[in-house]
C-alpha positions as CSV (number, residue, x, y, z in Angstrom):
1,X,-14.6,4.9,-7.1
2,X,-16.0,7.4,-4.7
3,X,-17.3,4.4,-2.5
4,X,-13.5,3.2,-1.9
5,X,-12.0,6.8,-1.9
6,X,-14.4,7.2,1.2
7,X,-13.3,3.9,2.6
8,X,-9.7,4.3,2.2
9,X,-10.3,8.4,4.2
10,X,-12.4,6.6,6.8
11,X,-9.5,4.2,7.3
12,X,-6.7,6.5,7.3
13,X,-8.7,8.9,9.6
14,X,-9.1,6.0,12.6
15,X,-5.3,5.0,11.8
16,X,-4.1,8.3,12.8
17,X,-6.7,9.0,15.8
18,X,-5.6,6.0,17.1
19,X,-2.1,6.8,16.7
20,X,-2.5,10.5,18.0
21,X,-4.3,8.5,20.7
22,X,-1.5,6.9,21.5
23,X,1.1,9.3,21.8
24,X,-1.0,11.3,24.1
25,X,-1.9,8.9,26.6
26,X,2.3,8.6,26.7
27,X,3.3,11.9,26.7
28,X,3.8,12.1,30.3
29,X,6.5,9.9,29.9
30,X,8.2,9.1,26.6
31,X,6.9,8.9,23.0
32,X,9.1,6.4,20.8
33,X,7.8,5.6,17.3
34,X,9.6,5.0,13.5
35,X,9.1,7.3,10.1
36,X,10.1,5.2,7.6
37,X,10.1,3.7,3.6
38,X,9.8,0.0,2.9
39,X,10.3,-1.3,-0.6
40,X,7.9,-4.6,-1.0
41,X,7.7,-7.6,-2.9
42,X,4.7,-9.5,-3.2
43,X,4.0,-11.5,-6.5
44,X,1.1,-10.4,-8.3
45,X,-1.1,-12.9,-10.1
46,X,-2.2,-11.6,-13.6
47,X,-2.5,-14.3,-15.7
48,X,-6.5,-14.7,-15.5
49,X,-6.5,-10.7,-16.0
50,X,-4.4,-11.1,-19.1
51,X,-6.3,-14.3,-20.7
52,X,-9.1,-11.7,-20.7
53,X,-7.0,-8.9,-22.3
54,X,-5.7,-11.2,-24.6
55,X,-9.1,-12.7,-25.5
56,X,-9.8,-8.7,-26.6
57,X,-6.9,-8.4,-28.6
58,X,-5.0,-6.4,-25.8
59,X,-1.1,-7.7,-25.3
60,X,-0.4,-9.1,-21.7
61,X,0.5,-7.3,-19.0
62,X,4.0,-7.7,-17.0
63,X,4.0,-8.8,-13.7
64,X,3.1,-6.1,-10.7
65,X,5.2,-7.4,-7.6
66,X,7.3,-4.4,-6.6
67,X,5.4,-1.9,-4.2
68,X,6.6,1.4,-2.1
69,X,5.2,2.1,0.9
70,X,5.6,4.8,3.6
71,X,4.9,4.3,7.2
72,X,5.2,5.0,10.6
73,X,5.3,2.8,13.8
74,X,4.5,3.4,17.2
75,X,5.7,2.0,20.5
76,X,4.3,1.8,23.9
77,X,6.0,-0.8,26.3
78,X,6.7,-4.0,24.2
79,X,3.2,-3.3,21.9
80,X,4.1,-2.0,18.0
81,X,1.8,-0.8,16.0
82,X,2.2,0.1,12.4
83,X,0.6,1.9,9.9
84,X,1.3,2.9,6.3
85,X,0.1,3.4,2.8
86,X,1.6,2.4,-0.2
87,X,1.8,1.9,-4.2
88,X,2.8,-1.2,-6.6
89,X,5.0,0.4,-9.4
90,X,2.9,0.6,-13.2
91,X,2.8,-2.6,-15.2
92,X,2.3,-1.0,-18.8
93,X,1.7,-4.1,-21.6
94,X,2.5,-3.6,-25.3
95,X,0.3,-1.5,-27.7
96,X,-1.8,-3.6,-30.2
97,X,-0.1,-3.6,-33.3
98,X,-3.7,-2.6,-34.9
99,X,-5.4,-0.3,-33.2
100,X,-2.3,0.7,-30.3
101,X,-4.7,-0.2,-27.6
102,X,-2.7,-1.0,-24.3
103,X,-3.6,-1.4,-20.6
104,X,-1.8,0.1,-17.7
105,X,-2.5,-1.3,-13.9
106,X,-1.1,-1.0,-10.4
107,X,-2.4,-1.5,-7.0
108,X,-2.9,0.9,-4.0
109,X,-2.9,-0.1,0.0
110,X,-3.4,0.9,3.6
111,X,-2.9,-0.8,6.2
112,X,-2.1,-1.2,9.9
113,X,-0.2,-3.6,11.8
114,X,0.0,-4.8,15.8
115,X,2.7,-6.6,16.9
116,X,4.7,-7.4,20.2
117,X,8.3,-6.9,20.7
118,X,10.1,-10.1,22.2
119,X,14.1,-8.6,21.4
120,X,15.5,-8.1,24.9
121,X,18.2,-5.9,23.5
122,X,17.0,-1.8,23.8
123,X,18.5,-1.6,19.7
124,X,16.5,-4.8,18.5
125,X,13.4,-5.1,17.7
126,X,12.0,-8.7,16.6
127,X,8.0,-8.8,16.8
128,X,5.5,-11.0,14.9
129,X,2.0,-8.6,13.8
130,X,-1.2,-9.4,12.7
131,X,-2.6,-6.8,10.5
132,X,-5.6,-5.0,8.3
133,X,-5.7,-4.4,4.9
134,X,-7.4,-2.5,2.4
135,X,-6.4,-2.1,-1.5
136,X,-6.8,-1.6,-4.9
137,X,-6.2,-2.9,-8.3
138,X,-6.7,-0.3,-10.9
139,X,-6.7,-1.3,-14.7
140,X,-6.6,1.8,-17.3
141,X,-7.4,0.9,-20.9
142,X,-5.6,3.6,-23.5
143,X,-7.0,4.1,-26.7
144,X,-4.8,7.1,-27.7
145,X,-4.9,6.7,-31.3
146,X,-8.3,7.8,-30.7
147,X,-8.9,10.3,-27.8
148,X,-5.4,12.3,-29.3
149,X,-7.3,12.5,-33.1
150,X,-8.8,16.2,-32.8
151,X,-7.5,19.3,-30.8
152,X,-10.9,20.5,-30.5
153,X,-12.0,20.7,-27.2
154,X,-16.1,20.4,-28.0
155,X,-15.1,17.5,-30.4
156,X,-13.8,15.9,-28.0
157,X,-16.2,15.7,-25.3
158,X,-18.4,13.1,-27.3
159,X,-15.1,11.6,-29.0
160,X,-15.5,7.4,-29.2
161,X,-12.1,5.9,-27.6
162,X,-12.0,2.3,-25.4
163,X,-10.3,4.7,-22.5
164,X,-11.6,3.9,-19.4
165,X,-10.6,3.2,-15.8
166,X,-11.8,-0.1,-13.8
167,X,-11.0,-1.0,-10.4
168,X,-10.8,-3.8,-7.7
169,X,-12.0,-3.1,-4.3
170,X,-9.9,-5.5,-2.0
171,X,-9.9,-6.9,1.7
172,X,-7.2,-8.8,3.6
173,X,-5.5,-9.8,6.4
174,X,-1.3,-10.2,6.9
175,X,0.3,-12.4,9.3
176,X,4.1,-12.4,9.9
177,X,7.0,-10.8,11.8
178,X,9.6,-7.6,11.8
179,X,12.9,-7.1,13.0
180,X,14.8,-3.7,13.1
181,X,18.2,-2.9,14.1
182,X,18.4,0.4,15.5
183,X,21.8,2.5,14.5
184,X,22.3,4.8,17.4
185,X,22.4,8.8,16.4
186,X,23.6,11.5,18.7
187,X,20.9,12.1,21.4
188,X,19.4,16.0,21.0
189,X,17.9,18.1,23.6
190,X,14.7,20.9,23.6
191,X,13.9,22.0,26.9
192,X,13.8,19.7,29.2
193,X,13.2,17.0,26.7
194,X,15.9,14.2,25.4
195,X,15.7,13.1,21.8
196,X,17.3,9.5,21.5
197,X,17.5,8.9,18.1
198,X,18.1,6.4,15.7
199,X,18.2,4.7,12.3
200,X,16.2,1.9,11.9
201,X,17.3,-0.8,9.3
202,X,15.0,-3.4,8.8
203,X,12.7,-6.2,7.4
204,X,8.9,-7.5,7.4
205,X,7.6,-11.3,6.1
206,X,4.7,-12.8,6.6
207,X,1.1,-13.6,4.4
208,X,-1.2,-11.6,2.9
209,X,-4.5,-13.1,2.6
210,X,-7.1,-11.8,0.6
211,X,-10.2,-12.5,2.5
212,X,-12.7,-10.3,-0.1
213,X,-13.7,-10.8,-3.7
214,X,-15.7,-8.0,-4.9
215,X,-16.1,-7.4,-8.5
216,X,-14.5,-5.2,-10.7
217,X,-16.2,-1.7,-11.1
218,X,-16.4,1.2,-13.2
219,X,-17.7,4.5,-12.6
220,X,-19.9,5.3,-10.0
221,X,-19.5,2.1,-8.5
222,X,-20.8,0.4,-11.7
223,X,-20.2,-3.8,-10.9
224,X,-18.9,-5.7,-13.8
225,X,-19.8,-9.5,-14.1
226,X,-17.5,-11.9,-15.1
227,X,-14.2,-10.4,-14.5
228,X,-11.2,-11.8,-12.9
229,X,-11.7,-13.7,-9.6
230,X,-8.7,-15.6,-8.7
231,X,-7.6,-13.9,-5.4
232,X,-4.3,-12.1,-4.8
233,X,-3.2,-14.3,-1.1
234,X,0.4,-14.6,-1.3
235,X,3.8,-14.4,0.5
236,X,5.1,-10.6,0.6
237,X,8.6,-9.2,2.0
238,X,9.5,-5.5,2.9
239,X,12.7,-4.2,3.5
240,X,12.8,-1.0,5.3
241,X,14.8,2.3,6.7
242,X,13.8,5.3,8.7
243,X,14.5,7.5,11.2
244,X,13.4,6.4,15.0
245,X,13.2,8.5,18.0
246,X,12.8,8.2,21.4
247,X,10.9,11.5,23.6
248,X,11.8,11.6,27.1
249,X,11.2,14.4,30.1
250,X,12.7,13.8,33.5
């Protein structure tokens, strides 16, 4: 876990150099860039995952397709670069009937986007990206019946409970396309600086390929053997809104 906490800083720390980067080396003459929220769907594939669950008497999980993301985007002549992070929504299954063991899991991201702007009209923007990717899957076993039978603290630290946390280190690539619509907002002005601003309504498609397939871990890195393989490549769809600007001096 500590490995792909480290990872996932590393990677958000070169995303925002390289966006800081980027605004400086335009601020002589005009920033433009997009704050926004995307709702995704990409369909998960579980069923391997829940064979195995179900093999230990743990009830199936629901599907995890529906993800929320926040991100920003950043323009310099036609290039667009994008850059976010984001969450799948919890899949809990059902409690065993026995023993009321369930499993929660979700997935994490990060990821950055390039792309190049081929709309001719100044509040369109249509662009197909190639992008980075780096996730998570994250599994929680509950075994509250369990770790909630004492209110002793001391009793329990060395309390026997099937809790635990395991997680899927993941790397892949997206290919696909954007297009925005920009609403226009009334211009505002600071100094000598103009404001154009807008509101951004629109969506992403493309391919996410996962290009990795690392074992699942526990802590401290601890690899598992023989845990779900199959890989997670699929079709995905965002839908987004924001708030675009455009900073301009004479």
């Amino acid at each position: 876990m500590k490995k792909l906490n480290k990872l996932l800083v590393l990677a958000a720390a070169i995303l925002t150099i390289t966006s800081a980067a980027n605004a400086q080396g335009m601020m002589g003459k005009e920033v433009s860039g997009t704050m926004q929220i995307q709702g995704m769907y990409r369909q998960s594939k579980l069923g391997q995952l829940s064979g195995i669950l179900n093999a230990n008497g743990i009830p199936a999980l629901p599907d995890n397709n529906y993800w929320l993301n926040v991100s920003m985007n950043h323009s310099r002549k036609n290039w667009i670069m994008e850059d976010g992070i984001g969450a799948s929504f919890m899949s809990n299954s059902a409690a065993n009937t026995t023993n009321g063991i369930r499993a929660k899991y979700n997935q994490y991201q990060i990821y950055g986007r390039l792309g190049y702007n081929v709309a001719t009209h100044e509040k369109m923007r249509a662009f197909p990206f190639v992008g980075l990717n780096l996730s998570a899957a994250m599994l929680n076993i509950r075994d509250d019946k369990r770790t909630q039978n004492t209110s002793d603290f001391s009793t329990e630290l060395l309390n026997q409970t099937a809790s635990k946390t395991l997680w899927n280190p993941r790397f892949g690539l997206e290919f696909g396309a954007g297009f925005d619509y920009l609403i226009g907002i009334k211009d505002k002005k600071i100094d000598s600086y103009t404001i154009h601003r807008s509101l951004p309504i629109g969506v992403r498609f493309g391919y996410y390929l996962q290009a990795s397939n690392s074992n699942w871990k526990i802590d401290d890195n601890y690899k598992l053997q023989n845990g779900p393989n199959n890989k997670q490549s699929n079709i995905f769809i965002n839908v987004n809104i924001g708030l675009g600007y455009k900073v301009q001096r004479p």
